[in-house]
C-alpha positions in Angstrom: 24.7 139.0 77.0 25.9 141.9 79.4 24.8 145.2 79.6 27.6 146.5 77.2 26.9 144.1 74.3 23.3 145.4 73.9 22.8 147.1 70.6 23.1 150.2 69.9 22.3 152.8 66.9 25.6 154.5 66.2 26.0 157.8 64.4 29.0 159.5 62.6 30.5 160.8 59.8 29.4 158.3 57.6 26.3 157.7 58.8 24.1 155.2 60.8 25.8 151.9 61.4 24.7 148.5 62.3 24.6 147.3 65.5 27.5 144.9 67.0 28.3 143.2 70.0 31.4 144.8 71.5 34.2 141.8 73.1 37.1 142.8 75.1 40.4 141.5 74.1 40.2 139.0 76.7 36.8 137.6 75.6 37.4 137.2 72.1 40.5 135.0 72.6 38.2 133.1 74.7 35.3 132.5 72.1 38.0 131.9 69.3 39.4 129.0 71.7 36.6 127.7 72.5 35.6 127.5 68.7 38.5 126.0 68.1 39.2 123.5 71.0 35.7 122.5 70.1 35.6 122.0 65.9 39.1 120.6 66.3 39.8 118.8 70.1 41.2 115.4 68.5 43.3 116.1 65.5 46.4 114.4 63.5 48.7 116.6 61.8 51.4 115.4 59.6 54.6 117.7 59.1 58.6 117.9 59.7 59.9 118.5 62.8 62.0 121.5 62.9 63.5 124.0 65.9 63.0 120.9 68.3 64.0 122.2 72.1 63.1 121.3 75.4 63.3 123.9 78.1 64.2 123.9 81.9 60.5 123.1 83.3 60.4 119.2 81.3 58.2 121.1 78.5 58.7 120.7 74.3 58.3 123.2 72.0 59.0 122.5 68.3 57.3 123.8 65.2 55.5 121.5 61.9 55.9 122.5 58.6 55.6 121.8 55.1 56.0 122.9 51.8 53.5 126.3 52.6 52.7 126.1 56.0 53.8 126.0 59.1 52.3 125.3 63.5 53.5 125.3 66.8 53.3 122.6 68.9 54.2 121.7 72.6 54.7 118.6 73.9 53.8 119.3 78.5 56.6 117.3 80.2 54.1 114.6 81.0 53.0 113.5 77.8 56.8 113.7 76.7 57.9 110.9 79.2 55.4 108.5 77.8 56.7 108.8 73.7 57.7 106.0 72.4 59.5 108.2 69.7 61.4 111.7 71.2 61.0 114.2 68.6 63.8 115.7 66.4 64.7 118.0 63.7 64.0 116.7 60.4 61.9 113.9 60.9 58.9 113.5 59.2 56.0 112.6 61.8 52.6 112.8 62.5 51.4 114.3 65.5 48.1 113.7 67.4 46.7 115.7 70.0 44.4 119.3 70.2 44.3 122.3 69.0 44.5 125.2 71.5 45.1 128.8 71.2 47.7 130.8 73.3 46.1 134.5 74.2 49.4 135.5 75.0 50.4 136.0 71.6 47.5 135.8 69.7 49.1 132.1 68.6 47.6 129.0 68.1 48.9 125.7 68.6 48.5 121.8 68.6 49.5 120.4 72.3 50.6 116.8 71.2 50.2 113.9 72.8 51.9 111.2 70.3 54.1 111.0 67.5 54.8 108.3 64.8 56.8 108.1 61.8 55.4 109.0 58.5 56.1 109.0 55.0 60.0 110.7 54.6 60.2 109.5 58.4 60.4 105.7 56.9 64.6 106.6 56.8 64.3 107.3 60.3 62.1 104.4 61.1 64.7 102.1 59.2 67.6 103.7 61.4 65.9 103.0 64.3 65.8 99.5 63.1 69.6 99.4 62.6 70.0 100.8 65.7 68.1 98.4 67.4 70.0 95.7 65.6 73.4 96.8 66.3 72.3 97.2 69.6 71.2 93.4 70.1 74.9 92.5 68.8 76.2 94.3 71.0 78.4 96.9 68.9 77.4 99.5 71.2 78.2 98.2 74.5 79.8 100.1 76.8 82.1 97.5 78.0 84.0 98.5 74.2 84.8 101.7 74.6 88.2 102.5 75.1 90.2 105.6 77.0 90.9 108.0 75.2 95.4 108.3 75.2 95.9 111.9 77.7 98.1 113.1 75.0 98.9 111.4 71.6 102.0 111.6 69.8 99.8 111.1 66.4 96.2 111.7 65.3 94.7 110.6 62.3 91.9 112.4 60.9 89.4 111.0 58.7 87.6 113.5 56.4 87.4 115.7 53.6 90.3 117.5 52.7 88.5 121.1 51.3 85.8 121.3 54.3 86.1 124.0 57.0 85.9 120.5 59.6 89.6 120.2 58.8 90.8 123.5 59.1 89.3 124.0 62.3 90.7 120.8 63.9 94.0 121.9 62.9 93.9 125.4 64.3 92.2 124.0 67.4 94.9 121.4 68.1 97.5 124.1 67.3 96.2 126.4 69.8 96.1 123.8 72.7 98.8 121.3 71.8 100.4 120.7 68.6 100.0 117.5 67.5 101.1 115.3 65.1 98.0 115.1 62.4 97.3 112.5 59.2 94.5 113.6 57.7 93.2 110.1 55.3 90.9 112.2 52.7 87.2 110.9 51.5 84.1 112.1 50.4 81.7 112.5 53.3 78.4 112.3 51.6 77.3 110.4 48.1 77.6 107.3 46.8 80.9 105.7 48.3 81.2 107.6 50.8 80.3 105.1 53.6 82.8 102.8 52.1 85.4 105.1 51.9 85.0 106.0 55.3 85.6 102.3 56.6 88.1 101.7 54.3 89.8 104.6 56.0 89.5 103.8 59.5 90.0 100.0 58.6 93.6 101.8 56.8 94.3 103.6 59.9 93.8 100.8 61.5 96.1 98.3 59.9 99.3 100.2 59.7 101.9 99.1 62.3 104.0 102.3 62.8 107.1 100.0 61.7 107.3 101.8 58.1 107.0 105.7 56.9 103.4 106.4 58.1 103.1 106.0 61.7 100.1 104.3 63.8 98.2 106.9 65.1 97.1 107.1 68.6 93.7 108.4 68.2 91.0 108.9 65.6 88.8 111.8 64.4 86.2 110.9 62.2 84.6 114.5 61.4 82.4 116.2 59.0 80.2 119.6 59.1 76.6 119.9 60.0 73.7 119.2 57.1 70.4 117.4 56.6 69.7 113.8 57.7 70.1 113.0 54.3 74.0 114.3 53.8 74.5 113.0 56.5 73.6 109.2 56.0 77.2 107.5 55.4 77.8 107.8 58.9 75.1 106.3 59.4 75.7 103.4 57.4 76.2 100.0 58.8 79.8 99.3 57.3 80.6 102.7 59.0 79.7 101.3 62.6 81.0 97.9 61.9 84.9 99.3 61.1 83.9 101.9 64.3 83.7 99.0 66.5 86.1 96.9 64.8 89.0 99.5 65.2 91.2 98.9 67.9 92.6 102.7 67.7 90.5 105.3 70.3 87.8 106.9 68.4 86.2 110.1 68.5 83.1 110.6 66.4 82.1 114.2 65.4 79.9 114.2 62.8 77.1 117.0 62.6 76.1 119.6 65.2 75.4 119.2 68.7 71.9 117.6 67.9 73.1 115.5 65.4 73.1 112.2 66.4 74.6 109.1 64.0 74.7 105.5 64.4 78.3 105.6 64.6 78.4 108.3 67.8 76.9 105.1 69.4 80.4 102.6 68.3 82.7 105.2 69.1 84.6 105.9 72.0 83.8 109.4 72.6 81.2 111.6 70.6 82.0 115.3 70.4 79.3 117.1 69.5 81.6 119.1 66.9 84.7 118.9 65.2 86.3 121.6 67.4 85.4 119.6 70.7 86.8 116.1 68.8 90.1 118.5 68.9 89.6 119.9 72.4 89.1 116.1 73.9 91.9 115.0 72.2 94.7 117.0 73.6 95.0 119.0 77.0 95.8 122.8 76.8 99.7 123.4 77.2 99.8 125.9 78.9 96.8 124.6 81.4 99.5 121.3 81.9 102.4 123.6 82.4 100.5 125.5 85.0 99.4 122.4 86.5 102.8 121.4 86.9 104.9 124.2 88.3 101.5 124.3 90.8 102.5 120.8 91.6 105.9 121.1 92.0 105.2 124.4 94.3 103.4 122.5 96.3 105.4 119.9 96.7 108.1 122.2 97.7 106.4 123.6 100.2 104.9 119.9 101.3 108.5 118.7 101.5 109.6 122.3 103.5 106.5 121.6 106.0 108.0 118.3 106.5 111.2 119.0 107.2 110.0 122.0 109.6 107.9 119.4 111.2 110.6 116.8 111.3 113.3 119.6 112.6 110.6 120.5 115.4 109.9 117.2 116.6 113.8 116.7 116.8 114.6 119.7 118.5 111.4 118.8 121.5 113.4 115.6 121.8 116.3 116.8 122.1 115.4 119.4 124.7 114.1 116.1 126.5 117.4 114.5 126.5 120.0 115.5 129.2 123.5 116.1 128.2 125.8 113.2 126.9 128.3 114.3 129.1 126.7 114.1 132.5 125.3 110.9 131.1 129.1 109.5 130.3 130.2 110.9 133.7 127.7 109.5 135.7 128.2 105.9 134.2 131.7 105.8 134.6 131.1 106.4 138.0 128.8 103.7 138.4 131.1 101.8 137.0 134.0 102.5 139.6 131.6 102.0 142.3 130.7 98.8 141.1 134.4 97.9 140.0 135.1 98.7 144.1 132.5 97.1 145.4 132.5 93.5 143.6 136.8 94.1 144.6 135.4 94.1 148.0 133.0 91.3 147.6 135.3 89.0 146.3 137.8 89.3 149.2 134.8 89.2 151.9 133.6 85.9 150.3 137.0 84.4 150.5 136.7 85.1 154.1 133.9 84.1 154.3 134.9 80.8 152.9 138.2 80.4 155.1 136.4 80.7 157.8 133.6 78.2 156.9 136.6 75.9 156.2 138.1 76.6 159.8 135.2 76.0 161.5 134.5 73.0 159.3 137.8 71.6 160.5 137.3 72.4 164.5 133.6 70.5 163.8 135.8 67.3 162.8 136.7 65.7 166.5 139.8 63.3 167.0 138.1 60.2 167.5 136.8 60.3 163.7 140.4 60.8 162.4 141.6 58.0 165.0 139.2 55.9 163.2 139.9 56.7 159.8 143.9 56.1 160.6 142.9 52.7 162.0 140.7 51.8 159.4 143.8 52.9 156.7 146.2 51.1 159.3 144.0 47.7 158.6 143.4 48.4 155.0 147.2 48.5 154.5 147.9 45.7 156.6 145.5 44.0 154.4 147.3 44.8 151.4 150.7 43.7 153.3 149.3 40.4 153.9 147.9 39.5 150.3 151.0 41.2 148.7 153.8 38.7 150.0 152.8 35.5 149.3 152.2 37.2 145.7 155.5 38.2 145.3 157.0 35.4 146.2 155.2 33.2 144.0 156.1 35.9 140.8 159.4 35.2 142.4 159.3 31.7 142.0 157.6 32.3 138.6 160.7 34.3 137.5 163.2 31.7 138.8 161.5 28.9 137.1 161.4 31.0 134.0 165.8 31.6 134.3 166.2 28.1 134.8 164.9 27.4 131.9 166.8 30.3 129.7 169.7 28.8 131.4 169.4 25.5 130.7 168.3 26.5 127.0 171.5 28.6 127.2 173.7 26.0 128.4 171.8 23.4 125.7 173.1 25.8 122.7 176.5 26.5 124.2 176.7 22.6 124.7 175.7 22.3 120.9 177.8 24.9 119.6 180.9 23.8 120.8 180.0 20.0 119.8 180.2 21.8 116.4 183.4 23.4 116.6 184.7 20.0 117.9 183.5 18.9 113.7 185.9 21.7 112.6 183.6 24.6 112.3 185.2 27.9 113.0 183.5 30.7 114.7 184.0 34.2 112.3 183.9 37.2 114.4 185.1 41.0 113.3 186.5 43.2 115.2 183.5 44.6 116.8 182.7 40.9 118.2 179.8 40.4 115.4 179.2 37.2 113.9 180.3 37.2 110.4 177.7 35.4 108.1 179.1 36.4 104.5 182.0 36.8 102.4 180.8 39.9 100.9 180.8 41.5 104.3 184.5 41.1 104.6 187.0 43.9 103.4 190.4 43.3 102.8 193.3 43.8 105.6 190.0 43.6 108.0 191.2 42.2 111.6 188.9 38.6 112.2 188.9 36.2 115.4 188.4 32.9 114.3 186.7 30.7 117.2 188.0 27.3 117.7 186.4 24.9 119.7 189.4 25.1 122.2 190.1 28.8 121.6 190.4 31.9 119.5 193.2 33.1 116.9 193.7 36.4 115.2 193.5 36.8 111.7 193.6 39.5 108.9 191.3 38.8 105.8 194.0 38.8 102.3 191.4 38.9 99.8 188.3 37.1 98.2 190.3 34.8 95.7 191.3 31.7 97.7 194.2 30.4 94.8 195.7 34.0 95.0 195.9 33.8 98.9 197.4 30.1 98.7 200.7 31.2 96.5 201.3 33.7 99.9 204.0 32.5 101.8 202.1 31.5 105.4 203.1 34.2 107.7 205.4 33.9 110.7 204.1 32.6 113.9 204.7 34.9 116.9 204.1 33.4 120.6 201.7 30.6 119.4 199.0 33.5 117.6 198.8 33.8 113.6 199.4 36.7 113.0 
């Protein structure tokens, strides 16, 4: 004992008083640690959870209560990444760990180093189960979450109709972008209320747009903050079933921000109040309508930069270019000059030719051409020599060939006159043509009727022979019938 805790007899108004040991502030917080690190170093303390927060450092604070009592706990960040079970409000748990003081406040508390379910906490033991089952089935997968539409022409709303949860997703969607709402009323705690819930979302679900009601494009399934036990239809397991099962986007905000429900796991999106369900469904308006004329501005000025760029560019050509003009000029010059030129070409290469040919022809002596004449000179006499005995045999040929027409010749006349001789006449007209037929013949026509010892003149009467008999015969004039 130091020099200051020595006893001492004390005198005052009231008299003599006992002697005492006197502790600083700092000492006494020591001893009453040490007392009670030491009577209670390994401890298990059952309570309810309640003002459950973790600060920046990784640390846990939270208080254990019951009916009459209540102690602080703290939970270092090392000991909390090795729980099994994180702590929350309202669950029913029992903690093991030490009992320490904090001289800082004059406090006492329990640092914990594990926590278990117990008692009441059976409920959040069996949602934990659920959990874990839904899980394994995959209900909660992340591959079945959907987008959420950017803006939706119609929202359906699932939950009570007299709550303050629908009033404020009304005046929230109002002041950001009025939407289209259907609100699908149901009690959100009691009996039935889990099934009215699904059958609501399973009814939201099912409509096709094609009749009075239209389909929504996105779901809000809402309801205020409470205790784990109002709160255990959406927690329900026909709840997360027609969660997942709906094929309409789904928002789930049921609770306050550290309320956490089965069904926050099958939705698409969990808001951690109905007022941010109604801020993630719709954009602001006005944020939208600034976004656009800021995109238009900018592409104005995108296209104007550009153009400048495209006008600059065009202008440093053009500067690079010389004048059309000179250009123009300066062919059509070349093109005179070559226009004179291939004029003068052309007639130096007939000269060129001409006298190629001259000299050609002085190259060619007389002696070559005496040959070639000679050589011509025998070639023709050739010819001469194998060409008259030729024609005199196709002279013979021919003679021999008019013998023979003449003797034919004189074979028919022969003939033909042996057939006059018979009394055959010889009809001619008076073109000289044979007359074969009757028919041929007009009347009054001139004929020559050939005799075998001469020709007489006749003039045709008519076709009917007795008619031409009763004629008298005409008159003979110098030995012709006329």
């Amino acid at each position: 004992m130091t020099e200051s805790h020595a006893p001492t007899m004390l005198t005052g108004p009231g008299g003599l008083r006992p002697n005492l040991p006197e502790y600083t502030v700092s000492e006494l917080s020591q001893a009453v640690r040490r007392t009670l690190e030491t009577d209670f170093g390994h401890v298990r303390v059952r309570g309810e959870i309640s003002g459950c927060k973790r600060v920046g450092s990784g640390h846990c604070y939270l208080t254990l209560k019951d009916a009459e009592s209540c102690l602080d706990g703290v939970i270092w960040r090392t000991a909390f990444g090795r729980l099994a079970l994180k702590p929350e409000d309202g669950m029913d748990v029992i903690c093991t760990g030490r009992m320490t003081t904090y001289a800082g406040r004059s406090k006492y508390q329990l640092i914990i180093e594990s926590i278990e379910l117990a008692g009441v906490g059976a409920l959040l033991k069996l949602l934990e189960e659920r959990k874990r089952k839904l899980l394994a089935e995959g209900l909660f997968d992340d591959s079945r979450k959907r987008l959420l539409p950017f803006l939706p022409e119609v929202i359906g709303v699932v939950t009570s109709p007299t709550g303050a949860v629908i009033r404020d997703i009304l005046h929230r969607l109002a002041d950001r972008f009025p939407r289209r709402v259907l609100v699908w009323p149901v009690p959100v705690q009691g009996e039935g209320a889990a099934e009215a819930i699904a059958a609501a979302i399973a009814g939201f679900d099912a409509l096709d747009g094609a009749g009075a009601v239209p389909r929504p494009d996105l779901l809000i399934v809402a309801r205020g903050g409470g205790s784990l036990e109002d709160l255990m239809a959406f927690n329900e397991e026909i709840v997360v079933r027609a969660v997942a099962a709906c094929a309409i986007p789904l928002i789930s905000a049921v609770g306050h921000e550290t309320d956490t429900m089965l069904i926050d796991f099958a939705a698409d999106r969990r808001a951690p109040t109905p007022t941010a369900a109604a801020e993630m469904a719709v954009p602001v308006r006005l944020d939208l309508a600034a976004d656009v004329a800021a995109y238009a501005h900018r592409l104005v000025q995108a296209l104007a930069r550009f153009m400048d760029d495209k006008f600059l560019r065009v202008e440093g050509l053009a500067r690079g270019l010389p004048d059309p003009r000179s250009l123009i000029e300066n062919a059509l010059q070349r093109l005179d000059d070559r226009t004179e030129r291939l004029r003068l070409g052309i007639a130096a290469l007939f000269r060129l030719r001409k006298q190629g040919l001259q000299a050609l022809g002085r190259m060619l002596r007389r002696d070559v051409l005496e040959r070639e004449v000679g050589r011509l000179r025998d070639t023709v006499a050739d010819i001469g020599g194998r060409l008259a005995p030729a024609i005199a045999r196709l002279v013979q040929q021919r003679e021999i060939a008019l013998a023979g027409c003449a003797g034919r010749l004189a074979s028919w006349r022969q003939a033909q006159h042996k057939v006059l001789e018979r009394g055959y006449v010889l009809v001619r007209d008076a073109r000289g043509a044979v007359v074969t037929s009757a028919q041929t013949v007009a009347p009054g026509a001139d004929l020559a009727l050939v005799f075998h010892d001469g020709k007489v003149a006749a003039r045709a009467v008519g076709r009917d022979v007795e008619k031409a008999a009763k004629i008298a015969p005409p008159k003979r004039e110098q030995g012709k019938l006329l």
